[in-house]
Backbone as a printed PyTorch tensor [residue, N CA C, xyz], in Angstrom:
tensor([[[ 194.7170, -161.6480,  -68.8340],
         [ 194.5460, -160.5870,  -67.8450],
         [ 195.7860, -160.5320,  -66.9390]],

        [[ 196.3040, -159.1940,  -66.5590],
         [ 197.1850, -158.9500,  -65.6480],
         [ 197.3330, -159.3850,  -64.2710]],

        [[ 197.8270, -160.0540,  -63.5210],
         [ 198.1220, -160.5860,  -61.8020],
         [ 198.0230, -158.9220,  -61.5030]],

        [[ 197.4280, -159.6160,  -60.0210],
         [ 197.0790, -157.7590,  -59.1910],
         [ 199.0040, -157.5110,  -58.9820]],

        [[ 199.5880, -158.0670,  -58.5200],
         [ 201.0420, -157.1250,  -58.5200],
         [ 201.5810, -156.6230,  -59.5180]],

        [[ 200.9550, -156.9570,  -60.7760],
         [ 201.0540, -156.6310,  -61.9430],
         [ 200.4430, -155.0100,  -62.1420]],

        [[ 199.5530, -155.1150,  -61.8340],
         [ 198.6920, -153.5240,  -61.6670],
         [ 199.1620, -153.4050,  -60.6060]],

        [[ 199.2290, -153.5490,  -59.7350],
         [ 199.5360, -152.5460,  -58.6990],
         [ 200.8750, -151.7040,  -59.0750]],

        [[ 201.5310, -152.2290,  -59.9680],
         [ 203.1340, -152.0250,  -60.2320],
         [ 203.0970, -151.1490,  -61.4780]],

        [[ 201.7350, -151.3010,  -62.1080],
         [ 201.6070, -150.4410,  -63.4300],
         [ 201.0430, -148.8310,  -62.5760]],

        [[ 199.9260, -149.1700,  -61.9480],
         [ 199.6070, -147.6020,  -61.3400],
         [ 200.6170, -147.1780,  -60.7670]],

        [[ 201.4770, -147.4930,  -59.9740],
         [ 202.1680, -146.7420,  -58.8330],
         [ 203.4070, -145.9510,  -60.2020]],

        [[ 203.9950, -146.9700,  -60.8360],
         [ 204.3240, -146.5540,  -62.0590],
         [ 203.9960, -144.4800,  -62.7170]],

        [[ 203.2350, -145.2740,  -62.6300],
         [ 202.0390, -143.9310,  -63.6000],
         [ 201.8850, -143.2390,  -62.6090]],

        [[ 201.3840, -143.3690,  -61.3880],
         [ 201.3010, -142.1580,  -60.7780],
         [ 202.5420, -141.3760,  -60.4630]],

        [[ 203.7850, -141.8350,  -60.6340],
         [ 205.2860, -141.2420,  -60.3730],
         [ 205.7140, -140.8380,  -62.2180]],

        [[ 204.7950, -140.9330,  -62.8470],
         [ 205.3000, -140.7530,  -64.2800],
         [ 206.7930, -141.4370,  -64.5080]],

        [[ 207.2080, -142.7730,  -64.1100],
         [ 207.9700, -143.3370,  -64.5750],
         [ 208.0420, -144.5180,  -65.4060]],

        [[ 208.6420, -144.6550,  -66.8260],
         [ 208.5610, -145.6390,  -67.7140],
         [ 209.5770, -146.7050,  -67.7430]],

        [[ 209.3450, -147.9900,  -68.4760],
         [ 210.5860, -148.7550,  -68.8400],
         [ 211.1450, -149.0320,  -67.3020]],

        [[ 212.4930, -149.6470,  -68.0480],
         [ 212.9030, -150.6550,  -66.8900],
         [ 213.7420, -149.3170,  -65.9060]],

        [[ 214.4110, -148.2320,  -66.5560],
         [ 214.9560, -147.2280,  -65.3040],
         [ 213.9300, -147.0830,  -64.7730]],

        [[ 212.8960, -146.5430,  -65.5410],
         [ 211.6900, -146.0470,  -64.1570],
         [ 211.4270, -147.1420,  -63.0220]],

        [[ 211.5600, -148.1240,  -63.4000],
         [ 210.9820, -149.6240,  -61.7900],
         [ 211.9910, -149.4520,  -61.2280]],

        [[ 213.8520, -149.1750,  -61.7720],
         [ 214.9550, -148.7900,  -61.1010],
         [ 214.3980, -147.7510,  -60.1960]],

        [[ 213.9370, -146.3290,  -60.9830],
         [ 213.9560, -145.3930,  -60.2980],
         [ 212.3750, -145.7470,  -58.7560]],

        [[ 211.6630, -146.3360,  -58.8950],
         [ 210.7930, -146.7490,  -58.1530],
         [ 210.9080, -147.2590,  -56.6280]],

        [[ 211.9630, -148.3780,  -57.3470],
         [ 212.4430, -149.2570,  -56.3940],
         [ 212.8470, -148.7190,  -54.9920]],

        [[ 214.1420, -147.4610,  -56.1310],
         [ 214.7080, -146.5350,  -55.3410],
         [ 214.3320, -145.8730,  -54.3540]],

        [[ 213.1150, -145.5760,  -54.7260],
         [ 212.1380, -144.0920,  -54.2840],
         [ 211.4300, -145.3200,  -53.2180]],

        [[ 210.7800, -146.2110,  -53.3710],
         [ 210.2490, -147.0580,  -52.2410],
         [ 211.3400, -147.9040,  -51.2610]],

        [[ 212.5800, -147.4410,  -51.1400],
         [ 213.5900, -148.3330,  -50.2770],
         [ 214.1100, -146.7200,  -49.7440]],

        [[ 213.9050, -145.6670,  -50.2370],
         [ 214.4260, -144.5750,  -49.6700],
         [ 213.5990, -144.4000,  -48.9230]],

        [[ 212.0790, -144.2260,  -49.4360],
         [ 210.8960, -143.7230,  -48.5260],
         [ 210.6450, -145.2030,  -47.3740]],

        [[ 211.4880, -146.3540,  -47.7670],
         [ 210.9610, -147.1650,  -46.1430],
         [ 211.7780, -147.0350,  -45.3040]],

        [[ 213.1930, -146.6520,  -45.8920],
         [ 214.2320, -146.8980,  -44.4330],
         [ 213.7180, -145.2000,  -44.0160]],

        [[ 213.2010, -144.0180,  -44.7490],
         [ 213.0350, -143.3880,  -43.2770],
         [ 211.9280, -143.0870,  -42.6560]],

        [[ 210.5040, -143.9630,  -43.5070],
         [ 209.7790, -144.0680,  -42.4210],
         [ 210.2440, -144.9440,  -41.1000]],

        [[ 210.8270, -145.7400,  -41.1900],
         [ 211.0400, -147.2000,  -40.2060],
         [ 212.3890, -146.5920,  -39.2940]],

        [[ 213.3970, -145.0500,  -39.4940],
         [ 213.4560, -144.4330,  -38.8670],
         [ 212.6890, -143.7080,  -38.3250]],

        [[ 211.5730, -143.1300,  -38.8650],
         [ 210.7840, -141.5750,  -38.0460],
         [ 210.0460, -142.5030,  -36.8350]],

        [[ 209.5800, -143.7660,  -37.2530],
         [ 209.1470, -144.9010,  -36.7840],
         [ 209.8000, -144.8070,  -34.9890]],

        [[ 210.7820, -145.3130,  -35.5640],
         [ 211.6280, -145.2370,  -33.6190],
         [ 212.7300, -144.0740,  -33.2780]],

        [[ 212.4770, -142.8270,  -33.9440],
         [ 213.1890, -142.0370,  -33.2910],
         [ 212.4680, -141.8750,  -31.7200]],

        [[ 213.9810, -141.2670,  -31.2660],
         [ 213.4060, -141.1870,  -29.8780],
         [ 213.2980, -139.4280,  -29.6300]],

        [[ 213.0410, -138.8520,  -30.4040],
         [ 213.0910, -137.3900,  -30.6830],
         [ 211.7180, -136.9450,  -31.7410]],

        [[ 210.8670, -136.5980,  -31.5060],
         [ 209.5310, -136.0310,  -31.9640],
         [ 210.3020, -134.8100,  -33.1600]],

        [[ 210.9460, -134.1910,  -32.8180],
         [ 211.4760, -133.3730,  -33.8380],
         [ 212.4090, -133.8540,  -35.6100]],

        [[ 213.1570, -134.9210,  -34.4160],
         [ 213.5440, -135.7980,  -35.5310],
         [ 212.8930, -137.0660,  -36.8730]],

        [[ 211.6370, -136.9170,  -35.7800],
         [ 210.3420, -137.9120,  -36.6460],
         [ 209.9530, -136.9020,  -37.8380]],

        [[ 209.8620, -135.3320,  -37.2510],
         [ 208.9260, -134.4610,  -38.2510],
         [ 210.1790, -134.2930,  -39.8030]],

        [[ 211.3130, -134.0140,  -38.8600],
         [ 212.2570, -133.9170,  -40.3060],
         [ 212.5820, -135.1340,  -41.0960]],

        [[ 212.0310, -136.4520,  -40.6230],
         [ 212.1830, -136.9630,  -41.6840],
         [ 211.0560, -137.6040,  -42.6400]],

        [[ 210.0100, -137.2460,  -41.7390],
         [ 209.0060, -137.4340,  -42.5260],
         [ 208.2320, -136.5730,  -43.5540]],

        [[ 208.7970, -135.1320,  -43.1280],
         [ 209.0930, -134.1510,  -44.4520],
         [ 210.2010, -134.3260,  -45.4100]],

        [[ 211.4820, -134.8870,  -44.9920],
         [ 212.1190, -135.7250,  -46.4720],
         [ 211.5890, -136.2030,  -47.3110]],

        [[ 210.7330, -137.2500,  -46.7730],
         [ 209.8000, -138.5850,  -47.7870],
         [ 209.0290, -137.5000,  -48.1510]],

        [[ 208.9820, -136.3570,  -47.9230],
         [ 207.5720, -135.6110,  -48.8250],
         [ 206.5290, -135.4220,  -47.9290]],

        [[ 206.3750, -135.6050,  -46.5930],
         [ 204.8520, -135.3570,  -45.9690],
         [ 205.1160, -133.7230,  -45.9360]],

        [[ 203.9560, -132.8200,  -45.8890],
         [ 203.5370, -131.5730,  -46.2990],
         [ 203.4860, -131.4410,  -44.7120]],

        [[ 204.5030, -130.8290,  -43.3390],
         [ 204.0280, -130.7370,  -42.1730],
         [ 204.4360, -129.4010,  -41.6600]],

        [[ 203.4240, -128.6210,  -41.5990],
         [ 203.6090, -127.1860,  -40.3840],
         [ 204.6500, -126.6730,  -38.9720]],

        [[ 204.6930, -126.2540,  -38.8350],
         [ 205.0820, -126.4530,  -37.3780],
         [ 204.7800, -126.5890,  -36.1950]],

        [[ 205.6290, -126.8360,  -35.1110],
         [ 204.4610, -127.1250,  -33.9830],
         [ 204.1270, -128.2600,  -34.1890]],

        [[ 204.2210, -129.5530,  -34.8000],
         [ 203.7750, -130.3760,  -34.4440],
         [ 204.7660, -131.2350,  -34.1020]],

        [[ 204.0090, -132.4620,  -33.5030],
         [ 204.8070, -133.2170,  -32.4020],
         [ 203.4510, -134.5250,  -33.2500]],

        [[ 204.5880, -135.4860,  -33.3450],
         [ 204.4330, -136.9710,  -34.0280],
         [ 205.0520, -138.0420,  -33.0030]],

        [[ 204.3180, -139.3420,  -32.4770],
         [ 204.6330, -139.6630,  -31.4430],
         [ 205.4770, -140.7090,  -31.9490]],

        [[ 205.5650, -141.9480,  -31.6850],
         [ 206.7870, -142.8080,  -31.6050],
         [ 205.8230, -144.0500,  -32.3910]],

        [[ 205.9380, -144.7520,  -33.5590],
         [ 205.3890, -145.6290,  -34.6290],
         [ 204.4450, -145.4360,  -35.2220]],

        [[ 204.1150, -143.9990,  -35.4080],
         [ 202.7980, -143.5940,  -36.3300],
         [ 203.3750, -143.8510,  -37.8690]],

        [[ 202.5360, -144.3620,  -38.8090],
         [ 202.7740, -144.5710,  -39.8910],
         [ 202.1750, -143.6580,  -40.4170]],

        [[ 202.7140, -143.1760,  -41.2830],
         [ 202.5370, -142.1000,  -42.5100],
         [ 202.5330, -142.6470,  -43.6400]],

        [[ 201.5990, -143.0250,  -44.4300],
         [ 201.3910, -143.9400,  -46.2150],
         [ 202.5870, -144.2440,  -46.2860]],

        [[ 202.8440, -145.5120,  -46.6300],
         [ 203.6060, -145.7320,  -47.4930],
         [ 204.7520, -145.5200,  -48.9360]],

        [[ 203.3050, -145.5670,  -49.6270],
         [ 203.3890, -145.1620,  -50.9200],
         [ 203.3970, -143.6450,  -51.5670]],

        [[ 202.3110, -142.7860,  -50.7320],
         [ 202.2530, -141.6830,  -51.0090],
         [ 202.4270, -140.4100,  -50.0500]],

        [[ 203.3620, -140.3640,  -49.0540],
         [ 203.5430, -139.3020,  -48.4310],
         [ 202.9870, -137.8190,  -48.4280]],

        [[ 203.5580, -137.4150,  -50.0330],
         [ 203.4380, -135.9850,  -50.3880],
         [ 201.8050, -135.7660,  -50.5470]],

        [[ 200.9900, -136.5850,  -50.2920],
         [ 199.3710, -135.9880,  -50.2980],
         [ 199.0660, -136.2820,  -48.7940]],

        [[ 199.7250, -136.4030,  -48.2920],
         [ 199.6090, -136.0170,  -46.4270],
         [ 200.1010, -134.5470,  -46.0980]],

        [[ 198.8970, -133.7820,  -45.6870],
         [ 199.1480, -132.7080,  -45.2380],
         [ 199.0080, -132.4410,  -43.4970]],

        [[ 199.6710, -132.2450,  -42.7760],
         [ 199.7890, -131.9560,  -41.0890],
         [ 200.2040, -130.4580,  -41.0740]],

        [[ 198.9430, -129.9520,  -41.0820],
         [ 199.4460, -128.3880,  -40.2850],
         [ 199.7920, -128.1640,  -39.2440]],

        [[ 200.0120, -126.1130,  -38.9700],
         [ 200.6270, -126.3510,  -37.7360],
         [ 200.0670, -126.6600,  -36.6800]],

        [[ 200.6550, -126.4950,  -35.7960],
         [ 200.2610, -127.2990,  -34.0100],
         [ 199.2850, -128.6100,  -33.8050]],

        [[ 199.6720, -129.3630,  -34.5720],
         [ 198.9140, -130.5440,  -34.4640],
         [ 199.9310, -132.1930,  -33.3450]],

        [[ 199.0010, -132.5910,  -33.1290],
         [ 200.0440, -133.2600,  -32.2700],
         [ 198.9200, -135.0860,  -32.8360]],

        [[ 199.6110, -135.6450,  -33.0590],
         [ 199.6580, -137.2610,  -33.5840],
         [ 200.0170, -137.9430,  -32.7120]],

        [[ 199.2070, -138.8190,  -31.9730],
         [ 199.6400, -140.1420,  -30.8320],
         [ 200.5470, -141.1850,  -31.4320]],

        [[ 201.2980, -141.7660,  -30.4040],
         [ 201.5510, -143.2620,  -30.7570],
         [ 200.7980, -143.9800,  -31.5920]],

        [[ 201.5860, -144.5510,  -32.4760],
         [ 201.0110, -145.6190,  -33.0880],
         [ 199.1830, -145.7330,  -33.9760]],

        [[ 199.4510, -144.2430,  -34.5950],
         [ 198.7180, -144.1390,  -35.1480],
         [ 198.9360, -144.2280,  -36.8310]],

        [[ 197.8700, -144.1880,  -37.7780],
         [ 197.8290, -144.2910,  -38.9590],
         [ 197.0120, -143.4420,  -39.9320]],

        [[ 198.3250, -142.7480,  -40.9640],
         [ 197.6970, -141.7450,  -41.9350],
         [ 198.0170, -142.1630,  -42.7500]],

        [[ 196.8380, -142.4450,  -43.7840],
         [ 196.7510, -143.2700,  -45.4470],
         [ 196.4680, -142.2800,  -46.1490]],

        [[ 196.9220, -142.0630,  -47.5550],
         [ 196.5510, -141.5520,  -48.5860],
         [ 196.0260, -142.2270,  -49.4330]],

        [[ 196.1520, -143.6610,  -49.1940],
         [ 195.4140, -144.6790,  -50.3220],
         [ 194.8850, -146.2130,  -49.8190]],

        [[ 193.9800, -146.6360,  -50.3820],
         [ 193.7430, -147.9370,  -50.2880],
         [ 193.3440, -148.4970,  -51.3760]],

        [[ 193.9790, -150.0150,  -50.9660],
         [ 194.4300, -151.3210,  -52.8140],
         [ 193.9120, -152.5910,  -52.1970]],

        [[ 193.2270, -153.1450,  -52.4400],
         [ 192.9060, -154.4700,  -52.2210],
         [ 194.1610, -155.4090,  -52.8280]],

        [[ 195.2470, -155.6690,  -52.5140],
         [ 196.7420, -155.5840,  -53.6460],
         [ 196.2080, -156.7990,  -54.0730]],

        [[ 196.0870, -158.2290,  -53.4230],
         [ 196.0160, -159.2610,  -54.0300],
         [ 194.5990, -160.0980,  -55.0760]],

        [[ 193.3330, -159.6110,  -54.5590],
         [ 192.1230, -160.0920,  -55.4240],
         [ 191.7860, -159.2100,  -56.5960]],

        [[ 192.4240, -159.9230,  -57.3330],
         [ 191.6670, -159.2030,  -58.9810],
         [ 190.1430, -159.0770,  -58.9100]],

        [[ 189.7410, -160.0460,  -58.3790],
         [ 188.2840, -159.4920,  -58.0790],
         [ 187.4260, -158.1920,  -57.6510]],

        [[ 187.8110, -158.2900,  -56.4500],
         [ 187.5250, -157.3720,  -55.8480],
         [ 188.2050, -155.9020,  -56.0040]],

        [[ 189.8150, -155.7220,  -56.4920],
         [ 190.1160, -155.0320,  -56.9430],
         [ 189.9200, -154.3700,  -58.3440]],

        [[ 189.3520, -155.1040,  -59.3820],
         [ 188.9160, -154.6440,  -60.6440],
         [ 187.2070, -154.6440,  -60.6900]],

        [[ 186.3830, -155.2350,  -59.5970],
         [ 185.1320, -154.7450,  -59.5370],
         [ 184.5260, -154.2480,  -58.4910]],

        [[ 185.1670, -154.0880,  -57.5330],
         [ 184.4470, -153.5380,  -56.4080],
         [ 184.9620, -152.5990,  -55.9300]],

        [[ 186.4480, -152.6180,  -55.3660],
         [ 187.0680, -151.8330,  -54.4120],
         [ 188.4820, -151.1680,  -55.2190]],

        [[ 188.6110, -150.4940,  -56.7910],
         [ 189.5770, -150.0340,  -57.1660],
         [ 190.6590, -149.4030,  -56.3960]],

        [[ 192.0020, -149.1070,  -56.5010],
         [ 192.9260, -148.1590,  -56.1770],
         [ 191.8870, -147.0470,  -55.5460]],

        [[ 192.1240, -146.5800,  -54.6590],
         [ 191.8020, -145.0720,  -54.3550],
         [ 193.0260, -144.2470,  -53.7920]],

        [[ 193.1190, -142.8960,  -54.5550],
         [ 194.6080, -142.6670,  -53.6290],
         [ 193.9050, -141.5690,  -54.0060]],

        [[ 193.9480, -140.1790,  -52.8000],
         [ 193.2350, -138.9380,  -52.2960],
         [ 193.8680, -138.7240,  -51.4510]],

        [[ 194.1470, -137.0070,  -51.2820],
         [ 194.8790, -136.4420,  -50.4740],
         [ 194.5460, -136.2650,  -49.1140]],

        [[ 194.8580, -136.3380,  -48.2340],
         [ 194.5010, -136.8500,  -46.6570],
         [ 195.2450, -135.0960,  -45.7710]],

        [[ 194.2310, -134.4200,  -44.9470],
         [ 195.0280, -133.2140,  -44.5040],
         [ 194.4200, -133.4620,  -43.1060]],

        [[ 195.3710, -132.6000,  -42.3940],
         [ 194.8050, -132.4830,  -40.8380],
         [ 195.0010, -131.2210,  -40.7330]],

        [[ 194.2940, -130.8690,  -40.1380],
         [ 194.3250, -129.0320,  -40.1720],
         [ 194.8770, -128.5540,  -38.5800]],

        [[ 195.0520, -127.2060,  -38.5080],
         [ 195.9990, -126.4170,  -37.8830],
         [ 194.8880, -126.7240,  -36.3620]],

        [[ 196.1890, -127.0410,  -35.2510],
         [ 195.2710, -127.2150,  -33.8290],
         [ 194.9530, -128.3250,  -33.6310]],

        [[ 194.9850, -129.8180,  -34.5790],
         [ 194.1140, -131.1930,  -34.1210],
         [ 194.8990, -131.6450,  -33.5840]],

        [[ 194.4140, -132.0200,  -32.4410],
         [ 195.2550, -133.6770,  -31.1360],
         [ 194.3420, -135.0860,  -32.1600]],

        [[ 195.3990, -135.7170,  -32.6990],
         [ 195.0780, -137.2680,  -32.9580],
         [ 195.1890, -138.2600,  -31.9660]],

        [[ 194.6370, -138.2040,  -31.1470],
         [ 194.9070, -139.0790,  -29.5800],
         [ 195.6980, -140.5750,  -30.5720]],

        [[ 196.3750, -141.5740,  -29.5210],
         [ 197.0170, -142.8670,  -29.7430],
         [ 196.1190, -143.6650,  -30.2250]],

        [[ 196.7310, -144.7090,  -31.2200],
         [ 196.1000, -145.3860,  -31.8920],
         [ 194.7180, -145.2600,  -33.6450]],

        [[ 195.1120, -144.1370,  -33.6230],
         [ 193.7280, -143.7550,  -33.9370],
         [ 194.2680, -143.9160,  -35.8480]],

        [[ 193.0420, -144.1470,  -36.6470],
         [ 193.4920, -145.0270,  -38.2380],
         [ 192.7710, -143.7500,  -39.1960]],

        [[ 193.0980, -142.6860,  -39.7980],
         [ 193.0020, -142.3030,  -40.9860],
         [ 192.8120, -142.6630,  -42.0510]],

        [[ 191.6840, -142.7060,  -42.9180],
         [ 191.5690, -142.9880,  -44.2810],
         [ 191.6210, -142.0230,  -45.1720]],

        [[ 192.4720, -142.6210,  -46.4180],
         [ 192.3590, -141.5410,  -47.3510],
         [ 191.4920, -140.7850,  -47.8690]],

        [[ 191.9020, -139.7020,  -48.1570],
         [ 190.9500, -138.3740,  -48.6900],
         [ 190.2330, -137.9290,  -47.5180]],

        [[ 190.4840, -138.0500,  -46.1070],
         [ 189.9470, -137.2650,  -44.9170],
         [ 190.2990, -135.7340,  -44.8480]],

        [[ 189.6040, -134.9750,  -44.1070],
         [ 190.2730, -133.9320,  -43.9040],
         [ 189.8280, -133.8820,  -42.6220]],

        [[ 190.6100, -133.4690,  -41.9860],
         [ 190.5010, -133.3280,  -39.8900],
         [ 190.3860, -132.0030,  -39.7750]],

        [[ 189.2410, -131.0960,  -39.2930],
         [ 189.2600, -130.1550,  -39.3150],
         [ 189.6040, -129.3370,  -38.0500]],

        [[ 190.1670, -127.9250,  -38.3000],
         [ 190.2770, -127.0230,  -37.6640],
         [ 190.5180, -127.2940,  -36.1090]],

        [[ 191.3190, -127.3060,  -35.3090],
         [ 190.8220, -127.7060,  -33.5760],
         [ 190.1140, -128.5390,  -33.2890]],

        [[ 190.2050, -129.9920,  -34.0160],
         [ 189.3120, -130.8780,  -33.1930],
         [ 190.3040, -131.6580,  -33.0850]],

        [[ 189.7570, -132.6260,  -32.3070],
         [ 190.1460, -134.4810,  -31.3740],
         [ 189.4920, -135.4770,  -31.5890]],

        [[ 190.3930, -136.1210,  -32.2590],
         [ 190.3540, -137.6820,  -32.4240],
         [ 190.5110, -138.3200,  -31.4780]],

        [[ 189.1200, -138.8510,  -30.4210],
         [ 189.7180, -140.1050,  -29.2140],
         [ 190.3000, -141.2410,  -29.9620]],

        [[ 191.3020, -141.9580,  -28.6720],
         [ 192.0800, -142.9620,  -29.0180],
         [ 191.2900, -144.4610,  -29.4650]],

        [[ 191.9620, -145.1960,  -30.6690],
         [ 191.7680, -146.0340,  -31.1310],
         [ 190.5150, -145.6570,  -32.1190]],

        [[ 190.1950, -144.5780,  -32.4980],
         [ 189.0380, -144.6260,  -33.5950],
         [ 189.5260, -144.6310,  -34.8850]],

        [[ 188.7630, -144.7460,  -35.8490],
         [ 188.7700, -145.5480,  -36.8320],
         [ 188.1260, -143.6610,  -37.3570]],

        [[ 188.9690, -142.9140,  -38.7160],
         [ 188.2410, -142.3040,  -39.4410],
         [ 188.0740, -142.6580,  -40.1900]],

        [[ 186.7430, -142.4850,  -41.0440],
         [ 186.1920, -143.1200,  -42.8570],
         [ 185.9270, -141.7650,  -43.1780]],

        [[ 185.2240, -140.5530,  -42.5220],
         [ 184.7330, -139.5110,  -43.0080],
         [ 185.4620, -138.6290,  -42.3890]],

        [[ 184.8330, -137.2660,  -43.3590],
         [ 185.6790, -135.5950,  -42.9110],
         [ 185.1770, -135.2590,  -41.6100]],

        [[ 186.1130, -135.0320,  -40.7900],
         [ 185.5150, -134.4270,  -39.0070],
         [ 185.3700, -133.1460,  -39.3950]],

        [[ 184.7740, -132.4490,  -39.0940],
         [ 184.3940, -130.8050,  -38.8600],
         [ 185.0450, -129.9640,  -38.0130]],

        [[ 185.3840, -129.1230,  -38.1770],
         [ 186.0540, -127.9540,  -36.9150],
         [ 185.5060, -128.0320,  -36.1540]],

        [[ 186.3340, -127.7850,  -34.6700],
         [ 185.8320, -127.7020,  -33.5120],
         [ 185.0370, -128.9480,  -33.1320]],

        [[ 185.6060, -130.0840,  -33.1570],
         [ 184.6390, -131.0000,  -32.9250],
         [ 185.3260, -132.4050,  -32.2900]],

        [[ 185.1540, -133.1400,  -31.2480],
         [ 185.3340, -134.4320,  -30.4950],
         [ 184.9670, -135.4680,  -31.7100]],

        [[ 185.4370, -136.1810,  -32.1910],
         [ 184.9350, -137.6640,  -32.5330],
         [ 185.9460, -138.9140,  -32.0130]],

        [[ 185.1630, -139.8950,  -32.1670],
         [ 185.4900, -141.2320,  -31.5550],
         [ 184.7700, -141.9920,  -31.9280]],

        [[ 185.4680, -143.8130,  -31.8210],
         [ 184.6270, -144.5160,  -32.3770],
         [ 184.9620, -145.4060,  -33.3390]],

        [[ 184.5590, -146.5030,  -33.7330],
         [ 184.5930, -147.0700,  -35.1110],
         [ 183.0470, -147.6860,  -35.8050]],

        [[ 183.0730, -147.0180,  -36.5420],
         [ 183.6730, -145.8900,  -37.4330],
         [ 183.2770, -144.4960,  -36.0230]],

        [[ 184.5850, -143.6680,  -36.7380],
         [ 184.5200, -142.4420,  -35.8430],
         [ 182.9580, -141.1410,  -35.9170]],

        [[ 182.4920, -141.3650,  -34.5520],
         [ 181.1980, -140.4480,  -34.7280],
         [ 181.5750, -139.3970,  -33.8170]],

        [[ 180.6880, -137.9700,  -33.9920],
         [ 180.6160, -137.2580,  -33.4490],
         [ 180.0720, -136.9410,  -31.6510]],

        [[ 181.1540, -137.0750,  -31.2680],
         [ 180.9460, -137.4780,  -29.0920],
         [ 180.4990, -135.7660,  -28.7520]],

        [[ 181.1390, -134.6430,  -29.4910],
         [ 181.1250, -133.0460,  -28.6910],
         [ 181.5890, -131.8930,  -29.8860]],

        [[ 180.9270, -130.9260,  -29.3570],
         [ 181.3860, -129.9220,  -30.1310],
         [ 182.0510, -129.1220,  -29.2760]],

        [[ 182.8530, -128.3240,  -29.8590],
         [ 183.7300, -127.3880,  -28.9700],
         [ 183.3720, -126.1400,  -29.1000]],

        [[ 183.3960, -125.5510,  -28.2780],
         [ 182.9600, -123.4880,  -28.7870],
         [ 184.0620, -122.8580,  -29.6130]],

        [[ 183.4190, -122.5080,  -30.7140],
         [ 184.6540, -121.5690,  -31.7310],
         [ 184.7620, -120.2190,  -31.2490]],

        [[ 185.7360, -119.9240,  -31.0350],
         [ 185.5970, -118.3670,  -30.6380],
         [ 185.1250, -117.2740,  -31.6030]],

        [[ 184.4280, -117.7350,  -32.8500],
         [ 183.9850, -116.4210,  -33.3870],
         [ 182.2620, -117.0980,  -33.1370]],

        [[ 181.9040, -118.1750,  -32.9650],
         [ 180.5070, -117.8570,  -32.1410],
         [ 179.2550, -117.3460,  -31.9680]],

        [[ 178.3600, -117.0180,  -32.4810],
         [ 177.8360, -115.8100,  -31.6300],
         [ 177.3700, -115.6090,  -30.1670]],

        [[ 177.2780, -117.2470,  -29.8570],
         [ 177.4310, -116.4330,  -27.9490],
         [ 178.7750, -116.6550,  -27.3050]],

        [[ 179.6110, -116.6980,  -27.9400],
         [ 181.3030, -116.3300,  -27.6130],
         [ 181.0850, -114.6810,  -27.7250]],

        [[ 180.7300, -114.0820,  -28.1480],
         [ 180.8380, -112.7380,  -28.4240],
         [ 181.6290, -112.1850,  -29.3710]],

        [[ 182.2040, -113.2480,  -30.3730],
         [ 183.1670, -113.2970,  -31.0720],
         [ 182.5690, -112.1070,  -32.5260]]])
């Protein structure tokens, strides 16, 4: 049987459709390009300069948004992070597209496989500071993430959550409504 860095090194592989020994070249590449500029977007001291380079590595981001100072953006998979526009991301927060149990063959081949799912935040969300994204979330429409919560599930438009795991604290009035008059 294969060592988990062994699989972990075969999927990531496969999910970049690269073979043979250029492809781990070309890998290598692609994971030393994509760390030196997260670990720039990391400490820029310019919010604008965080967004352009974290659309280099491939994150999918709108405009209008403002990314604060050590938010991590996946690692491994950038380009299934979507940030629409006007969204604003706290300090030192965290957006995953995947989770690997990397080291227990155990638990990684019977319990807790690779999961890698596309992760979006939709147009209008404040991610208050601190706050942890799991893959395959979607943040909906104008809502807020209070600080330090933990998401596992999809938040809904127009909606407050907080928490770990993150629960529903408020709803917000949508302006189409029906006692908005919308």
């Amino acid at each position: 049987m294969k060592e988990p860095e062994e699989i972990n090194g075969i999927e990531l592989m496969e999910y970049y459709g690269y073979k043979g020994v250029s492809g781990k070249i070309k890998y290598y590449f692609r994971f030393i390009f994509n760390w030196v500029l997260q670990a720039l977007a990391k400490i820029s001291p310019h919010p604008g300069l965080t967004v352009k380079l974290q659309r280099i590595r491939g994150v999918k981001i709108g405009n209008h948004v403002y990314i604060g100072p050590d938010v991590n953006i996946d690692d491994l998979y950038p380009g299934l992070i979507t940030i629409e526009d006007y969204v604003s991301v706290g300090m030192r927060s965290m957006i995953f597209a995947h989770s690997n149990p990397t080291c227990s063959l155990e638990i990684k081949t019977k319990y807790y496989p690779r999961v890698v799912k596309p992760t979006t935040i939709k147009k209008g969300t404040w991610i208050a500071p601190g706050t942890i994204i799991l893959a395959g979330i979607t943040i909906g429409e104008n809502s807020v993430v209070a600080a330090g919560s933990i998401v596992i599930k999809d938040v809904e438009p127009y909606t407050v959550v907080g928490g770990n795991p993150a629960k529903l604290l408020k709803k917000l009035d949508h302006p189409d409504s029906p006692d908005k008059g919308g």
